[in-house]
ZATI-955681 format. One record per residue (C-alpha): residue in one letter; x, y, z. Coordinates in Angstrom, 3 decimals, decimal comma. Each point is the difference from the previous one (the first is absolute). Layout:
+---+----------+----------+----------+
! r !       c1 !       c2 !       c3 !
+---+----------+----------+----------+
! A !        X !        Y !        Z !
...
+---+----------+----------+----------+
end
This chain:
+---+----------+----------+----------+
! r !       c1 !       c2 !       c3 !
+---+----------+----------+----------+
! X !    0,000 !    0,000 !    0,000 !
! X !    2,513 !    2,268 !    0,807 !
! X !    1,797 !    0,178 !   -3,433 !
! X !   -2,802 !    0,780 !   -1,563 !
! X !   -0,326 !    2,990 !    2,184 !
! X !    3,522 !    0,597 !   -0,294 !
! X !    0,168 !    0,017 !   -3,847 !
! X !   -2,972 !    2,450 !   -0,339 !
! X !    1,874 !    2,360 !    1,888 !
! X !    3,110 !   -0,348 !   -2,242 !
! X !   -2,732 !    0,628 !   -2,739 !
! X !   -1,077 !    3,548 !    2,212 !
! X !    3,653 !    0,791 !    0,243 !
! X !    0,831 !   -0,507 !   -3,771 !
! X !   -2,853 !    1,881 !   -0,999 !
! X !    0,213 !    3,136 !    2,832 !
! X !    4,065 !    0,133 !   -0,749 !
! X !   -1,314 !    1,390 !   -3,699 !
! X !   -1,561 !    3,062 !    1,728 !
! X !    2,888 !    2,108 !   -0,728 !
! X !   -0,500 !   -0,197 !   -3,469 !
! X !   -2,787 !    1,106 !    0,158 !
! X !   -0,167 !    3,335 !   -1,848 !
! X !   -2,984 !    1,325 !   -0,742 !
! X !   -1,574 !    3,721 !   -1,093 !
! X !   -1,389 !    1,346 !    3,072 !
! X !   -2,023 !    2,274 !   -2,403 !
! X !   -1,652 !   -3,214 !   -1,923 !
! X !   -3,078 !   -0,669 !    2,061 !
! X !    0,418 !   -3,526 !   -1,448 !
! X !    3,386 !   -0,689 !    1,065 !
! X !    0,073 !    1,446 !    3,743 !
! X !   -3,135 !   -1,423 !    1,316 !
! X !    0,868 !   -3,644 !   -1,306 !
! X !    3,392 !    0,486 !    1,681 !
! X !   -2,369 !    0,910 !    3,055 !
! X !   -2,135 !   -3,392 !   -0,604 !
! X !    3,326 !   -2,080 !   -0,394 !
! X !    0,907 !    1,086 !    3,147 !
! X !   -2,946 !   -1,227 !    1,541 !
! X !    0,194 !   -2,929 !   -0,741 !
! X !    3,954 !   -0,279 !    0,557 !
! X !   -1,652 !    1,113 !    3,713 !
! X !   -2,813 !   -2,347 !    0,533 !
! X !    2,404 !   -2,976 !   -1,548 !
! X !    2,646 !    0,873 !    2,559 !
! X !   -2,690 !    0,011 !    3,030 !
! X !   -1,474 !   -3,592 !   -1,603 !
! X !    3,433 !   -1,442 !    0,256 !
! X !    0,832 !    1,624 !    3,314 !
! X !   -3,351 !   -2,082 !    1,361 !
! X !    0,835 !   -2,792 !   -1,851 !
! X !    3,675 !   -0,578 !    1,700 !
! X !   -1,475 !    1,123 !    3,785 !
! X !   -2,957 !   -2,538 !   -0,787 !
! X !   -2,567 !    2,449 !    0,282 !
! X !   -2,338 !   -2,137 !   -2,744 !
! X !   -3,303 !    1,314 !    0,899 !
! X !    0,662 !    3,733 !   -1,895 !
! X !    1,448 !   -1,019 !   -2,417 !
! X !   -3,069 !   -0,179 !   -2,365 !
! X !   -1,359 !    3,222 !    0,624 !
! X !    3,183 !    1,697 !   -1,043 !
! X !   -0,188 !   -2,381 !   -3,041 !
! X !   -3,363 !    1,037 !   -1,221 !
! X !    1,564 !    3,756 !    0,484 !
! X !    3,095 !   -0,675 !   -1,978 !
! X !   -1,978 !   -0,821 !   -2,579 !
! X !   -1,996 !    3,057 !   -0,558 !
! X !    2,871 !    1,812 !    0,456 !
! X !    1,303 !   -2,134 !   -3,235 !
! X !   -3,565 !    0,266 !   -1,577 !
! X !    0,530 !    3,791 !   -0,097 !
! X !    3,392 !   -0,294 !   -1,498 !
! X !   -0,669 !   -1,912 !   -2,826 !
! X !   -3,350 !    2,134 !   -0,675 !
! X !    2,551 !    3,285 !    0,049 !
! X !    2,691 !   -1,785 !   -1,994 !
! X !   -3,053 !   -0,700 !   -2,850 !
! X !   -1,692 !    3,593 !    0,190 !
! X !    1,537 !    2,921 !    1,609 !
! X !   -3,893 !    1,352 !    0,196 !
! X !   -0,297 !   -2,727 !    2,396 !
! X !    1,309 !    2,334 !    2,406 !
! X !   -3,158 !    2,366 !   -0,204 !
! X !   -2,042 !   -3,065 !    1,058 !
! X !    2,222 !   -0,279 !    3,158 !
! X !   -0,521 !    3,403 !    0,560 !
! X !   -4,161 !   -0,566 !   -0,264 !
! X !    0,502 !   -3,000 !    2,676 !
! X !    1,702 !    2,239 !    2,606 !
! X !   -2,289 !    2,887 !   -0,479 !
! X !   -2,740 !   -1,955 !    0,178 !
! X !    1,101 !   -0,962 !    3,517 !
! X !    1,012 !    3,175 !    0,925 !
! X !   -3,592 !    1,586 !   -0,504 !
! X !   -1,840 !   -3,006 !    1,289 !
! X !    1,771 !    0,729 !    3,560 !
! X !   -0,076 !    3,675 !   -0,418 !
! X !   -3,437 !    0,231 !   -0,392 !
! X !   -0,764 !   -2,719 !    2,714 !
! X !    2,146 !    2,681 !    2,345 !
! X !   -2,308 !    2,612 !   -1,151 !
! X !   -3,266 !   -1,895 !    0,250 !
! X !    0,893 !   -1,669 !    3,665 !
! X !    3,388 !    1,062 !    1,552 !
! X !   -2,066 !    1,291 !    2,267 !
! X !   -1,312 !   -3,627 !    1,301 !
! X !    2,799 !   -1,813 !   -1,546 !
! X !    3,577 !    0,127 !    2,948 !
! X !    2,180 !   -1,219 !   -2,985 !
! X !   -0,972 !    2,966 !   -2,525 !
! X !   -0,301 !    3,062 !    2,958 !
! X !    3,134 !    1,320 !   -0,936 !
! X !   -0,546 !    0,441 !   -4,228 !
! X !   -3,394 !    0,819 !    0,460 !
! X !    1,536 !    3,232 !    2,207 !
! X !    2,612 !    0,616 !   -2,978 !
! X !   -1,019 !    3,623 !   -1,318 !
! X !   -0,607 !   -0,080 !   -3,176 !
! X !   -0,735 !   -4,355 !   -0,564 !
! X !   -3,601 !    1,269 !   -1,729 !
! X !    2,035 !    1,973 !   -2,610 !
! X !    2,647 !   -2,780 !   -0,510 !
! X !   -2,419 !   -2,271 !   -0,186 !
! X !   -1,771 !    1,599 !   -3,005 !
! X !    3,429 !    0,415 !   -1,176 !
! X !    0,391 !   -4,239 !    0,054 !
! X !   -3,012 !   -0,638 !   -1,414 !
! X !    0,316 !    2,126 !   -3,195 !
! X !    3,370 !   -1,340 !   -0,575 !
! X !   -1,978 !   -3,221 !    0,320 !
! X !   -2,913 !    0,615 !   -2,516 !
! X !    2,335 !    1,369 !   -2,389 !
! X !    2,514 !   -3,083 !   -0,271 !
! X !   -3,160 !   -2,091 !   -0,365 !
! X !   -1,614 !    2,026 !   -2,659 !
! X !    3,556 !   -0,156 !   -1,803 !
! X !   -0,457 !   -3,850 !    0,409 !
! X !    2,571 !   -0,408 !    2,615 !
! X !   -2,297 !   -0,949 !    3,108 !
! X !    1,066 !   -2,550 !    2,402 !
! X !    0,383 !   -3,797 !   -0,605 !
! X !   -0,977 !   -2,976 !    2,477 !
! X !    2,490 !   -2,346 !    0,666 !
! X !   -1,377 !   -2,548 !   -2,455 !
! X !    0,113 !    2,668 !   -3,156 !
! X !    3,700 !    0,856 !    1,272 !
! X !    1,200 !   -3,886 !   -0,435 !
! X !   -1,836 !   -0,201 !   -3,044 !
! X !    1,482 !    3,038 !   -1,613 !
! X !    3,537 !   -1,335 !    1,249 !
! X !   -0,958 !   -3,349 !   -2,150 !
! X !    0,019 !   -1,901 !    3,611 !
! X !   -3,689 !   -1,007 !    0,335 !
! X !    0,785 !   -3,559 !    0,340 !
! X !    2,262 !    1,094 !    3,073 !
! X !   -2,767 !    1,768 !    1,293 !
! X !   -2,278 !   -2,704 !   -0,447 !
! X !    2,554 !   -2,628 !    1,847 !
! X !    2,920 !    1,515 !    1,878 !
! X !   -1,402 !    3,453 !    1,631 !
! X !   -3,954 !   -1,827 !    0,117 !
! X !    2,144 !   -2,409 !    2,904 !
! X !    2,360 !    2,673 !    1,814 !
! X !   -3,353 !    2,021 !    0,404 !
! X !   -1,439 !   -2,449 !    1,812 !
! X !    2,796 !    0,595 !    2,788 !
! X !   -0,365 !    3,404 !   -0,372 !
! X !   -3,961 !   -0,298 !    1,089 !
! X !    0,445 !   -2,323 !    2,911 !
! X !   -1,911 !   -2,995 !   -1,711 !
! X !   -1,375 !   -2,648 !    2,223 !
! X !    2,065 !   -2,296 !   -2,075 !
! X !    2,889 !    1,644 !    0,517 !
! X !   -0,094 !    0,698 !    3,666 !
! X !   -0,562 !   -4,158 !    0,299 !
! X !    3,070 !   -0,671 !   -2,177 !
! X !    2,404 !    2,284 !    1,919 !
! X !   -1,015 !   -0,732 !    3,928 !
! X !   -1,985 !   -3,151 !    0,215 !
! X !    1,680 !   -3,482 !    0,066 !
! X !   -1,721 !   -3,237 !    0,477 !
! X !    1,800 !   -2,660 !    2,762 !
! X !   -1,869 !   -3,049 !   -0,538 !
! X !   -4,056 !    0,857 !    0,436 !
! X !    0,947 !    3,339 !    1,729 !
! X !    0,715 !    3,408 !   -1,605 !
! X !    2,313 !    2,512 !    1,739 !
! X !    0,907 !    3,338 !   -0,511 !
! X !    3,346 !    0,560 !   -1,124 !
! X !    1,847 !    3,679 !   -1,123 !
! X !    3,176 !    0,399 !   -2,032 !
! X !   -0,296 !   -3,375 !   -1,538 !
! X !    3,078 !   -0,980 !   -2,214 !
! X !   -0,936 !   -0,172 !   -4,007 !
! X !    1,578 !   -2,565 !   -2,325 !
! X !    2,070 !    0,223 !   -2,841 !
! X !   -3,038 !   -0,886 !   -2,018 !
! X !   -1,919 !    2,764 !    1,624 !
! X !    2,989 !    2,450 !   -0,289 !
! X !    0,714 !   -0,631 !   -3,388 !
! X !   -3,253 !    1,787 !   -2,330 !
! X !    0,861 !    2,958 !    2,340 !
! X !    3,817 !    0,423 !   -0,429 !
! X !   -0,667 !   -0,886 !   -4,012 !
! X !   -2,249 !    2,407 !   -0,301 !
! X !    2,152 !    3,087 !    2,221 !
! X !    3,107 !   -1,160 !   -2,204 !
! X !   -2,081 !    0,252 !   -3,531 !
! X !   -0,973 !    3,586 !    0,844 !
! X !    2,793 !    1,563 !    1,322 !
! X !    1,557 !   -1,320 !   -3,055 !
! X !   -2,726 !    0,721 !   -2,306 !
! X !   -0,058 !    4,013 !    1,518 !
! X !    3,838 !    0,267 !   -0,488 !
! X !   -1,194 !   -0,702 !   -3,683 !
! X !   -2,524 !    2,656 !   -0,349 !
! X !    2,514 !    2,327 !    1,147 !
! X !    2,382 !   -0,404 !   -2,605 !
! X !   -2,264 !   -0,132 !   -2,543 !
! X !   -1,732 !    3,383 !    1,305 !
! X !    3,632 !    1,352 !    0,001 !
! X !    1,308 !   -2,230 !   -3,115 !
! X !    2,683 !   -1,145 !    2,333 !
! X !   -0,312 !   -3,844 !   -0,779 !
! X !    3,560 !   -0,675 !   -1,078 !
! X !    1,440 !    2,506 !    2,801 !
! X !   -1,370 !   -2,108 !    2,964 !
! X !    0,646 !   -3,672 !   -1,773 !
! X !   -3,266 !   -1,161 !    0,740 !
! X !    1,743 !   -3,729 !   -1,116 !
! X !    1,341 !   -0,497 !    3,135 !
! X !   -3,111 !    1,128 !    1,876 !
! X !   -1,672 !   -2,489 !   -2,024 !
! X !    2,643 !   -2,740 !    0,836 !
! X !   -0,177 !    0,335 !    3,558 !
! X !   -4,220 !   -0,060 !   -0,166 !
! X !    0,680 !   -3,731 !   -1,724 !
! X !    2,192 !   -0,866 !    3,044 !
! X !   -2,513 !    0,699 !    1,779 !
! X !   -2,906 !   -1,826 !   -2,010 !
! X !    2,590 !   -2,883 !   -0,494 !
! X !   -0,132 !   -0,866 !    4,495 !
! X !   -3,459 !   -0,937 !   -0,797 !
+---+----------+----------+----------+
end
């Protein structure tokens, strides 16, 4: 179990020891924010792997699932710059959905007191929301998470890989049985930080390695940097990986 751990952090090393090459157009909209995405994933890899080696399994998956919508929205930006604009909808839309609950009920509501007191937060608000309409009416309004897979050509990873990490995110029955009950003979116990196998470890750590790889990938083709960071090697040291299996 351990060297398959230990080879998909030689795979995170490989791939974050290319960051220095790295050279982008801060000015290209394109170019910096997929630098920005890389790096979150570089991030949420590292913290995967850091729970992996301290045998901290139960997380794991819920970083997972966020890794890859932090991919999702790479690959969408490396296909259409304009993708951006949609990203854009998505936060404003969450931005005015709190601001105006603040305005509505911060009165009633302890966790929105101190917006709805903001001076102003009726005029910013207004602000938001026509910023809003008129990114929709361009046709750049916000995507659900299906529509952002699909336009990334991942639907069938949507359908499969992220449809079973969300069911650790939402604290499934199922899910809450496989990680702390264990049967001994015709009793069940209760039973926290229960090892996982090399079979159980094994979708996960294939999956982390593939996108960490696949991001470094839609970096360099954002920045046309393909033969700079020999993506070979990268690729040789994901079929080490695949090859323990």
């Amino acid at each position: 179990m351990s060297n398959l751990i230990d080879q998909l952090g030689k795979i995170y090393e490989v791939v974050f020891s290319r960051t220095d090459r790295l050279v982008f157009n801060r000015r290209d909209a394109q170019q910096l924010y997929a630098i920005c995405m890389h790096g979150s994933v570089l991030e949420s890899t590292s913290a995967c792997i850091t729970l992996l080696r301290s045998k901290e399994w139960g997380t794991v998956p819920a970083i997972l699932r966020n890794l890859l919508e932090e991919y999702v929205d790479l690959v969408n930006v490396r296909r259409d710059p304009d993708y951006l604009k949609r990203m854009q909808s998505s936060f404003l839309k969450e931005q005015s959905r709190v601001l105006k609950r603040a305005i509505e009920s911060g009165d009633t509501n302890p966790y929105l007191e101190a917006l709805s007191n903001i001076d102003g937060i009726e005029g910013h608000d207004n602000k938001v929301t026509a910023e809003l309409d008129s990114l929709r009416k361009d046709g750049f309004g916000e995507l659900g998470i299906k529509d952002r897979f699909d336009r990334a050509g991942l639907v069938e990873m949507y359908e499969s890989v992220f449809a079973l990490l969300c069911q650790h995110s939402h604290n499934n029955l199922n899910i809450l049985e496989r990680r702390h009950l264990e049967e001994h003979g015709d009793d069940i116990r209760v039973a926290y930080y229960q090892p996982w196998s090399s079979g159980d470890m094994m979708p996960y750590i294939d999956t982390i390695a593939g996108v960490v790889v696949g991001s470094l990938k839609e970096v360099a083709a954002v920045l046309n940097l393909e033969i700079e960071l020999d993506l070979a090697e990268v690729e040789a040291e994901l079929a080490n990986l695949r090859g323990l299996y």
